[in-house]
MMTF fields as JSON, N, C-alpha, C and O atoms, coordinates in Angstrom:
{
  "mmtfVersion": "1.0.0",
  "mmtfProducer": "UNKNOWN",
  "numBonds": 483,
  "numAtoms": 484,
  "numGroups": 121,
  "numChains": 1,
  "numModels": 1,
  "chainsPerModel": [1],
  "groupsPerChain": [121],
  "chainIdList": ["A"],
  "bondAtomList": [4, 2, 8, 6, 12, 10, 16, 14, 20, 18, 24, 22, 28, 26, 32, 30, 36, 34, 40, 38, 44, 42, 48, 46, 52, 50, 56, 54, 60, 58, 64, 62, 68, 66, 72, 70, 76, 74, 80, 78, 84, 82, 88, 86, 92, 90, 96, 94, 100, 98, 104, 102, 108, 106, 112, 110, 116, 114, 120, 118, 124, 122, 128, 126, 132, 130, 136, 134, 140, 138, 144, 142, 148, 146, 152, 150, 156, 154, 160, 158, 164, 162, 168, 166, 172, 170, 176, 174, 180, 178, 184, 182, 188, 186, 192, 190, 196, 194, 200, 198, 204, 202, 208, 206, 212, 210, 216, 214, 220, 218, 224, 222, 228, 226, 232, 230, 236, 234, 240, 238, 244, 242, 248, 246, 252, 250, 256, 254, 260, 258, 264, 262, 268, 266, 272, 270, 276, 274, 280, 278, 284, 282, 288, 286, 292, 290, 296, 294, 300, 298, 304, 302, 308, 306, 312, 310, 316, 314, 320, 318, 324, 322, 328, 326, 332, 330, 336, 334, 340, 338, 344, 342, 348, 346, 352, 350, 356, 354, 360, 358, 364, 362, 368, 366, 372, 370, 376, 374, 380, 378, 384, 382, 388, 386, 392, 390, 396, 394, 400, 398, 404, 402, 408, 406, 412, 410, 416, 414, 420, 418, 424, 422, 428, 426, 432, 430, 436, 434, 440, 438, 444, 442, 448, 446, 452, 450, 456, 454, 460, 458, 464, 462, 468, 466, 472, 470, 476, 474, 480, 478],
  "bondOrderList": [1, 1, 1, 1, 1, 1, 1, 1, 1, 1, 1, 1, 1, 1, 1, 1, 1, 1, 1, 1, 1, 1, 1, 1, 1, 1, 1, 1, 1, 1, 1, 1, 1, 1, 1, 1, 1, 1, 1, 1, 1, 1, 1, 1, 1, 1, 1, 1, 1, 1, 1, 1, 1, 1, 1, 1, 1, 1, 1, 1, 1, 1, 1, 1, 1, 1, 1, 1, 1, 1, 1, 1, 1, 1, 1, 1, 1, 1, 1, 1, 1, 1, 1, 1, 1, 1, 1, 1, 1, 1, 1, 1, 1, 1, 1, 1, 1, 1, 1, 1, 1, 1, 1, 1, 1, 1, 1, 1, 1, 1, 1, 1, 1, 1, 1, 1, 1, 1, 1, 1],
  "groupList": [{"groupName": "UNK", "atomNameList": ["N", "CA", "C", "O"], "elementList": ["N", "C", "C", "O"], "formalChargeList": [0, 0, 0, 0], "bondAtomList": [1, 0, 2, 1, 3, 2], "bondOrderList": [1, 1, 2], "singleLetterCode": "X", "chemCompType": "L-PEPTIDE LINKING"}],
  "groupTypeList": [0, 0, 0, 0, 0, 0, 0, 0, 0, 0, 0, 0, 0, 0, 0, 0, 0, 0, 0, 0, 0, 0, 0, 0, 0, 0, 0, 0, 0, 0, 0, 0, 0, 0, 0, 0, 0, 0, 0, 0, 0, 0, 0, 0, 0, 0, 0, 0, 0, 0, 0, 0, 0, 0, 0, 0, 0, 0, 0, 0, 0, 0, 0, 0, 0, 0, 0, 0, 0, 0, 0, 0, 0, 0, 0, 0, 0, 0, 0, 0, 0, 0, 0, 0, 0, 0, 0, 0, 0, 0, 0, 0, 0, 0, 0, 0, 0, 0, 0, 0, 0, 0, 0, 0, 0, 0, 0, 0, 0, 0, 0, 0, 0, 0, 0, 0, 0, 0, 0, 0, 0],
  "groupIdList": [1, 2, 3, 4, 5, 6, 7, 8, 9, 10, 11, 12, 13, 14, 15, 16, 17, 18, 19, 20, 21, 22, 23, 24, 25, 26, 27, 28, 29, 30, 31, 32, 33, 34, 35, 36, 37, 38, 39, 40, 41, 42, 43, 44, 45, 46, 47, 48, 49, 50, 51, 52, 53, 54, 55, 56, 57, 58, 59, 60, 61, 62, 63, 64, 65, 66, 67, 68, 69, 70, 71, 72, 73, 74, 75, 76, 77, 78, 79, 80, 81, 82, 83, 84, 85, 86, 87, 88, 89, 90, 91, 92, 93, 94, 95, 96, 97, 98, 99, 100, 101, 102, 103, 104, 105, 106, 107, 108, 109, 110, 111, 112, 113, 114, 115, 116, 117, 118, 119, 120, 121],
  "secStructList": [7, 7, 7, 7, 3, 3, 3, 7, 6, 6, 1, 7, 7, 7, 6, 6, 7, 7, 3, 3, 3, 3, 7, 7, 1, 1, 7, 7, 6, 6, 7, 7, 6, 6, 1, 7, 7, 7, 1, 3, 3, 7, 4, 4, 4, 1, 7, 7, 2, 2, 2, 2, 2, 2, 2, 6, 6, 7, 4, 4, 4, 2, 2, 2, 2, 2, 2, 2, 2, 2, 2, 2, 2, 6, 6, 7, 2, 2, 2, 2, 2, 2, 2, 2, 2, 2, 2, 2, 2, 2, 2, 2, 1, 7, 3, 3, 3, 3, 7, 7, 7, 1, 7, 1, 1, 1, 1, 2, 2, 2, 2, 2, 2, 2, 2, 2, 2, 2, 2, 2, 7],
  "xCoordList": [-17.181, -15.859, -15.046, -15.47, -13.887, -12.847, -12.023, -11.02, -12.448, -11.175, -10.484, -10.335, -9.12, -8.168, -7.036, -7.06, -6.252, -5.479, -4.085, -3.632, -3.128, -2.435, -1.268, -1.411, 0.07, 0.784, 2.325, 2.544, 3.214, 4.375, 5.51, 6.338, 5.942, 6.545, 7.366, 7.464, 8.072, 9.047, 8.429, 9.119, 6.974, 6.127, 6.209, 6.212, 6.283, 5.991, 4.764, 3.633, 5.305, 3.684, 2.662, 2.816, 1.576, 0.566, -0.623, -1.11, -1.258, -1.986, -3.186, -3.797, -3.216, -4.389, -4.268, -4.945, -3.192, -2.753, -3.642, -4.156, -3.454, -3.937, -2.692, -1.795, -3.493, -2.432, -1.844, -2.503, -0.263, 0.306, 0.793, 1.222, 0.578, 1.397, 1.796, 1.154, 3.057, 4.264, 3.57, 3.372, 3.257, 3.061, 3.625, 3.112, 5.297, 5.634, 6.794, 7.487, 7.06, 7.956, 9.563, 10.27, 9.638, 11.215, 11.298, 10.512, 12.252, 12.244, 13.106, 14.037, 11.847, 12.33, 13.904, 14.54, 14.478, 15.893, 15.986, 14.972, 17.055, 17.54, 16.985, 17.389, 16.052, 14.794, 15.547, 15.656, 16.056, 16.084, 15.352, 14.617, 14.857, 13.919, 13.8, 12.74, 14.619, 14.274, 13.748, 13.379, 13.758, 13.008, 11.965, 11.61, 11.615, 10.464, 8.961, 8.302, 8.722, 7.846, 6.099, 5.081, 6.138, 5.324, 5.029, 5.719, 3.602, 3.086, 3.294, 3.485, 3.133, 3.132, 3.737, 3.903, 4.597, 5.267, 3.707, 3.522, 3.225, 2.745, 3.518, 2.708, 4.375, 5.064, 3.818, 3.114, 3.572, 2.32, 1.731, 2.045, 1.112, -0.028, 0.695, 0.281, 1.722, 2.687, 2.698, 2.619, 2.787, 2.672, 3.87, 4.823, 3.826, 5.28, 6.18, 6.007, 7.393, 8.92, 8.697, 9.155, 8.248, 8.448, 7.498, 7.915, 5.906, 5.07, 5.7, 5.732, 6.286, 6.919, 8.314, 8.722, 8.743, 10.221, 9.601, 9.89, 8.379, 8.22, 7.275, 7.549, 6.48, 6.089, 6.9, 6.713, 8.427, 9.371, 8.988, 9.811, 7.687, 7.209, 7.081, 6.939, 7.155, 6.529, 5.258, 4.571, 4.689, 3.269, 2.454, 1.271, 2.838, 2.005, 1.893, 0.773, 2.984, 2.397, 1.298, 0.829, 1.09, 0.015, -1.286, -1.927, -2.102, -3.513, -3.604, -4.323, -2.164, -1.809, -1.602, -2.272, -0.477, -0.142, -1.242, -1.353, -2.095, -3.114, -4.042, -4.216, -4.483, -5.656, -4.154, -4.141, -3.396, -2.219, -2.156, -1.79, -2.376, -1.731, -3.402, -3.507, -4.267, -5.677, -5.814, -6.311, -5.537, -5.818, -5.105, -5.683, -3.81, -2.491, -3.676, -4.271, -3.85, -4.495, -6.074, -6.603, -6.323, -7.879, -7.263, -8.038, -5.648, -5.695, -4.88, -5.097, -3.983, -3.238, -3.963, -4.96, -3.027, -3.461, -3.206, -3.936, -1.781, -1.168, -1.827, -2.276, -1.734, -2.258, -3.755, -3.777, -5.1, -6.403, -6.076, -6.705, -5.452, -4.746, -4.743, -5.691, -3.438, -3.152, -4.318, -4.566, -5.062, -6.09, -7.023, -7.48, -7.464, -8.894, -8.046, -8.656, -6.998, -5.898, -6.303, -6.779, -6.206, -6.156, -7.665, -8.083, -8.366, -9.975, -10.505, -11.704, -10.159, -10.599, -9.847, -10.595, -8.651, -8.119, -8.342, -7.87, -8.973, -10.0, -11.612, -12.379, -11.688, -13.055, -12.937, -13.904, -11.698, -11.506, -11.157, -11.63, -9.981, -9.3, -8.896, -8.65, -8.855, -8.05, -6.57, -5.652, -6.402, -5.156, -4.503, -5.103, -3.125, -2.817, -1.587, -0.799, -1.643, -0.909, 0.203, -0.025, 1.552, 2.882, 3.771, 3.834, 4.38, 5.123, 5.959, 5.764, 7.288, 8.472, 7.989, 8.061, 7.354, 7.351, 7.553, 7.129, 8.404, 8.151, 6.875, 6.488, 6.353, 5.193, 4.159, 4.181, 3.345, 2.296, 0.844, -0.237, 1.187, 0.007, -0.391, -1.546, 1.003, 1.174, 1.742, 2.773, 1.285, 1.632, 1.029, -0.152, 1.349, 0.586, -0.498, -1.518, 0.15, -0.47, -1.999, -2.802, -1.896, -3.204, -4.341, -5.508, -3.579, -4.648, -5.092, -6.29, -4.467, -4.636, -5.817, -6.721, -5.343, -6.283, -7.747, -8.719, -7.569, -8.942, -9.352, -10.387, -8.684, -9.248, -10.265, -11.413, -9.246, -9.6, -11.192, -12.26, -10.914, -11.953, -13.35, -14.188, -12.973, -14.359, -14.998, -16.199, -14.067, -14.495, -15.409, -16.346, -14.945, -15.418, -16.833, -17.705, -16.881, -18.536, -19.048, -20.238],
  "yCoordList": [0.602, 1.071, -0.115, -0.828, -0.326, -1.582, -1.652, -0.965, -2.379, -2.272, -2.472, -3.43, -1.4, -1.618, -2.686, -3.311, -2.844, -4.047, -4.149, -3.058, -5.405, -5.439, -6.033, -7.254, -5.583, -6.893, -6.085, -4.878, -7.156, -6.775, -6.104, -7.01, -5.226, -4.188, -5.073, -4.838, -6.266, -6.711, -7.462, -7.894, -7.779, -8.841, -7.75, -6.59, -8.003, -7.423, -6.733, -7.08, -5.439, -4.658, -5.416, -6.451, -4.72, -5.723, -4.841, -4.227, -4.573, -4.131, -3.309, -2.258, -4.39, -4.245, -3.251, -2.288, -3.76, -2.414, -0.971, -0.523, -0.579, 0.703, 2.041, 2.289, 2.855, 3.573, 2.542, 1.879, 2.511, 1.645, 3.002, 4.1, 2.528, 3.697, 2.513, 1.607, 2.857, 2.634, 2.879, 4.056, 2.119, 2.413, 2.041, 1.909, 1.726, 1.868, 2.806, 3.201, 3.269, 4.11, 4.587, 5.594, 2.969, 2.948, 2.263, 1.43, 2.741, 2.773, 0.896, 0.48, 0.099, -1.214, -1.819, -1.034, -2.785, -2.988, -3.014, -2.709, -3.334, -3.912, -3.216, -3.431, -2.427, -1.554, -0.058, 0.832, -0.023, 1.101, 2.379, 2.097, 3.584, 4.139, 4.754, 5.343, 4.716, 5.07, 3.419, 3.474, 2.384, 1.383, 0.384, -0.77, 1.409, 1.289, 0.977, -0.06, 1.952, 1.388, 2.084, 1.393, 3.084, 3.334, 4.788, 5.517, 5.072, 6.099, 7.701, 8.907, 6.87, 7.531, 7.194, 5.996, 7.682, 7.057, 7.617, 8.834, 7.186, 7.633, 7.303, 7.27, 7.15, 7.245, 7.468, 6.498, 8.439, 9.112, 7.908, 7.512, 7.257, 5.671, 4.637, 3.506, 4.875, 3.655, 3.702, 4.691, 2.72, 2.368, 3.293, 3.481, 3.793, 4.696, 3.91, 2.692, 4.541, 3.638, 2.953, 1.81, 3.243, 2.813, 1.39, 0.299, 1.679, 0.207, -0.652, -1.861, -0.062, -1.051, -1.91, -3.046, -1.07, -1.988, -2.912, -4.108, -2.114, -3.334, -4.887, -6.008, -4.8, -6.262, -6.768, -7.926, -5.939, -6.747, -8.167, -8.993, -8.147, -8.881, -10.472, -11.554, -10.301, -11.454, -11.84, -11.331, -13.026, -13.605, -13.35, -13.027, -13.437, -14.157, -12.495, -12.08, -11.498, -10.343, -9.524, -8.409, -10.14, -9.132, -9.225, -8.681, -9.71, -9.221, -7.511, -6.565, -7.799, -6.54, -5.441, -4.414, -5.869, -4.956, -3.901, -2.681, -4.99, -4.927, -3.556, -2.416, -4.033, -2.88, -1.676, -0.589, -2.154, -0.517, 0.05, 1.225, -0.405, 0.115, 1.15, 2.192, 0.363, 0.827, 2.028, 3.06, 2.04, 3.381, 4.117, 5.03, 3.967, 5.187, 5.652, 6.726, 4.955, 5.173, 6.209, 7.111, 5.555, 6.734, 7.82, 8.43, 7.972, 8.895, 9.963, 10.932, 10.203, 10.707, 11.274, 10.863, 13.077, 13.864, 13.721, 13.944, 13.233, 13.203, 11.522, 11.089, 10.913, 9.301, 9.832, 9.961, 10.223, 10.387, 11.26, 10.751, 12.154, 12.726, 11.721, 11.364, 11.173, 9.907, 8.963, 8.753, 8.37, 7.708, 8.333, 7.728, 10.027, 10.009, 10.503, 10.845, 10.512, 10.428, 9.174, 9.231, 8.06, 6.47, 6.425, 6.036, 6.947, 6.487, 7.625, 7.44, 8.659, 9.487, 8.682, 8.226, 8.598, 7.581, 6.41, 5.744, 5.806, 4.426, 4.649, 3.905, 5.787, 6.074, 6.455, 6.181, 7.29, 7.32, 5.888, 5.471, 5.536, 3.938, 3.377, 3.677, 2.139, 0.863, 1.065, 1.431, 0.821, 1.095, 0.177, -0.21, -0.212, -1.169, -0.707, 0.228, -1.319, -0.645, -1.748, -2.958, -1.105, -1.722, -1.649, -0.783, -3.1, -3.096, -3.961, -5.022, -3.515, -4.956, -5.722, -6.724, -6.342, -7.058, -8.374, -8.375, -9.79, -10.803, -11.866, -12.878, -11.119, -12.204, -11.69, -10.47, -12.28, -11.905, -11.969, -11.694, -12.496, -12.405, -11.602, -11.205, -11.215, -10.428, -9.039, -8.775, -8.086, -7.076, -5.908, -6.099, -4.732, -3.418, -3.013, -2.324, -3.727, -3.279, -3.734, -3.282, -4.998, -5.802, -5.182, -5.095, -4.672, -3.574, -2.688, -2.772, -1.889, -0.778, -0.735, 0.076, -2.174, -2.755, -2.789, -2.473, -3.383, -3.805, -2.793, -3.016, -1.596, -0.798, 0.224, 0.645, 0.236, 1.695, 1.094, 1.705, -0.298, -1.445, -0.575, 0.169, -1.253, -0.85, 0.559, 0.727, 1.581, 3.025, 3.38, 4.168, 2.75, 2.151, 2.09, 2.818, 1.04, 0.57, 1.347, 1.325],
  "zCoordList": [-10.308, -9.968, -9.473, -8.564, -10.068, -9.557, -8.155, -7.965, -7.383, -6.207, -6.48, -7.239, -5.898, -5.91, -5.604, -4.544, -6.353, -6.124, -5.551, -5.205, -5.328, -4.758, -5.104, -5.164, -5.412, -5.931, -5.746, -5.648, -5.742, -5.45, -6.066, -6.166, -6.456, -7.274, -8.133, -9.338, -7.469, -8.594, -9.526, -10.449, -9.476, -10.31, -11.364, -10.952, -12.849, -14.241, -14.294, -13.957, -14.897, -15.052, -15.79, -16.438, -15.582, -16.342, -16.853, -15.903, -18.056, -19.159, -18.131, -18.322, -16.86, -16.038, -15.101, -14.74, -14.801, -13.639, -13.148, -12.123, -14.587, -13.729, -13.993, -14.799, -12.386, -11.999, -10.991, -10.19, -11.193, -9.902, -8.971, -9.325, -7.876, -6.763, -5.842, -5.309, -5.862, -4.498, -3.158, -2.856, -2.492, -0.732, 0.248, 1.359, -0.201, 0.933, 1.155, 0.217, 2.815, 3.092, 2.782, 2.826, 2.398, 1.917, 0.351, -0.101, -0.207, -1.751, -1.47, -0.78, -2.73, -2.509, -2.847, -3.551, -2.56, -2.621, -3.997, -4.625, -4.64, -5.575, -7.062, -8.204, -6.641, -7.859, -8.12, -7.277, -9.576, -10.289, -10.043, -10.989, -9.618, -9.799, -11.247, -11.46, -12.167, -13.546, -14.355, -15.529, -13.804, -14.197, -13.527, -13.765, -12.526, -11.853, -12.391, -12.314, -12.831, -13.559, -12.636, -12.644, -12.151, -11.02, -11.476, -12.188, -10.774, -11.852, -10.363, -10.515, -9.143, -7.705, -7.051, -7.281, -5.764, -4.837, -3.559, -3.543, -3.092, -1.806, -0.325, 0.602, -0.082, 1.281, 2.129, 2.41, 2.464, 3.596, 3.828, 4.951, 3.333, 3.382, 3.489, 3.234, 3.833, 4.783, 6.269, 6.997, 6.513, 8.227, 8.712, 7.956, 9.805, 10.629, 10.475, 10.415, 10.377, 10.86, 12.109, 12.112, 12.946, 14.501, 14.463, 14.851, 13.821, 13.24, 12.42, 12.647, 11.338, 10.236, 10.987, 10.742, 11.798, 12.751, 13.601, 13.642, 14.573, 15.718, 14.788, 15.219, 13.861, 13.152, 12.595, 12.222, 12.247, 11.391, 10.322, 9.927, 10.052, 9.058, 9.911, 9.341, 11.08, 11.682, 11.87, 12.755, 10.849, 11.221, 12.185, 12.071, 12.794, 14.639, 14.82, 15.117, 14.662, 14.788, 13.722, 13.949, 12.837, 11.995, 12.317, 11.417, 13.285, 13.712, 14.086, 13.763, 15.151, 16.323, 15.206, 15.094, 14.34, 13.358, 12.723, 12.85, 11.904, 11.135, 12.118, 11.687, 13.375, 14.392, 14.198, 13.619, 14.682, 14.752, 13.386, 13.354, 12.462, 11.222, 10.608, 9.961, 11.115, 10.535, 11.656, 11.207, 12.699, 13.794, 13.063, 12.474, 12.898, 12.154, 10.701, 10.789, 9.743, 8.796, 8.945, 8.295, 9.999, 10.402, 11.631, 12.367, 11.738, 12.843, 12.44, 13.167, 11.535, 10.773, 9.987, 9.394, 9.963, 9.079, 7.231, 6.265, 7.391, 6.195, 5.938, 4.877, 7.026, 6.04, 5.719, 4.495, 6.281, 5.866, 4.406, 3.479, 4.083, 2.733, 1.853, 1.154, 1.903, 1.249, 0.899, -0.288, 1.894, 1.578, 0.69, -0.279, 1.093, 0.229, -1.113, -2.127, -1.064, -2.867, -3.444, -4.578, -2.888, -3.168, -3.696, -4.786, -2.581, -3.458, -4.031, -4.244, -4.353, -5.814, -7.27, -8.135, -7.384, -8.341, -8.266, -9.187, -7.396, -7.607, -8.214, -8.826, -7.813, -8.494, -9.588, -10.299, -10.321, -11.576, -12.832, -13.889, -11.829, -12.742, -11.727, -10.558, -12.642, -11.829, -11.241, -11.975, -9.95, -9.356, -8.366, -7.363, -8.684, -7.844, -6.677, -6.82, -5.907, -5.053, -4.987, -4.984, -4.93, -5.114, -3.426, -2.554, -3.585, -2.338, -2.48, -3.072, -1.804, -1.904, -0.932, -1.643, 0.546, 1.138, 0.197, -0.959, 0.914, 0.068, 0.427, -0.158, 1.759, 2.333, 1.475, 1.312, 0.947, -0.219, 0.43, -0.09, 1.969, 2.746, 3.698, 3.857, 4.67, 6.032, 5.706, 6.325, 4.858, 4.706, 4.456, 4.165, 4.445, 4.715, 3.461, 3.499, 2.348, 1.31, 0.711, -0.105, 1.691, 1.954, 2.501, 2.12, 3.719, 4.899, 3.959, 3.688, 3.41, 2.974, 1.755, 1.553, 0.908, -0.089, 0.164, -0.523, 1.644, 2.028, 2.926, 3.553, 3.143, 3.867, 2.677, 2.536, 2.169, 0.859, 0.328, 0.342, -0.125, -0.419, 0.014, -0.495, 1.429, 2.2, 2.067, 1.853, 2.214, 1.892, 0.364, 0.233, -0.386, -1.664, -1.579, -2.053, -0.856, -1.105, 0.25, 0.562]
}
């Protein structure tokens, strides 16, 4: 079974993909939703408004982020939903998970990557 992957919504679809699903809360800037290109929106498996404002995508904050964002993910009714959605369609096909952040390192979709990951094995 393939872990799931990670990549940024405005990068070009790709053969490999998968199912892509959208994970994050707010619909990305500048993106069409009739040329999107996305098979799911999951909202639910996004970090809260109130988490996603206070890291405002600052470095130095994503350790803190990262433990807050993984409690929300194992403490939440609608995110544990969302998640065991993510890994039944990982156990079926390859699926990548889509996000506008432009940091390609410090972002939710990473956690989530490597969270789902682990549930995996």
């Amino acid at each position: 079974m393939p872990s799931p992957q990670s990549k940024r919504i405005y990068e070009p679809p790709d053969v490999f993909d998968g199912k892509r699903v959208l994970v994050d809360r707010l619909w990305p800037r500048g993106l069409r939703k009739d040329s999107a290109q996305i098979d799911v929106w999951l909202k639910e498996v996004a970090p809260s408004p109130d988490l996603r404002k206070w890291f405002g995508h600052e470095p130095e904050r994503f350790d803190m982020f990262q433990n807050l964002y993984i409690e929300e993910l194992n403490s939440g009714t609608k995110q544990q939903s969302a998640v065991a959605q993510l890994i039944n369609w990982c156990l079926a096909e390859q699926v990548t998970l889509l996000y506008a952040a432009k940091d390609e390192t410090h972002n939710h979709a990473k956690i989530l990557r490597d969270f789902v990951d682990a549930r995996l094995k």
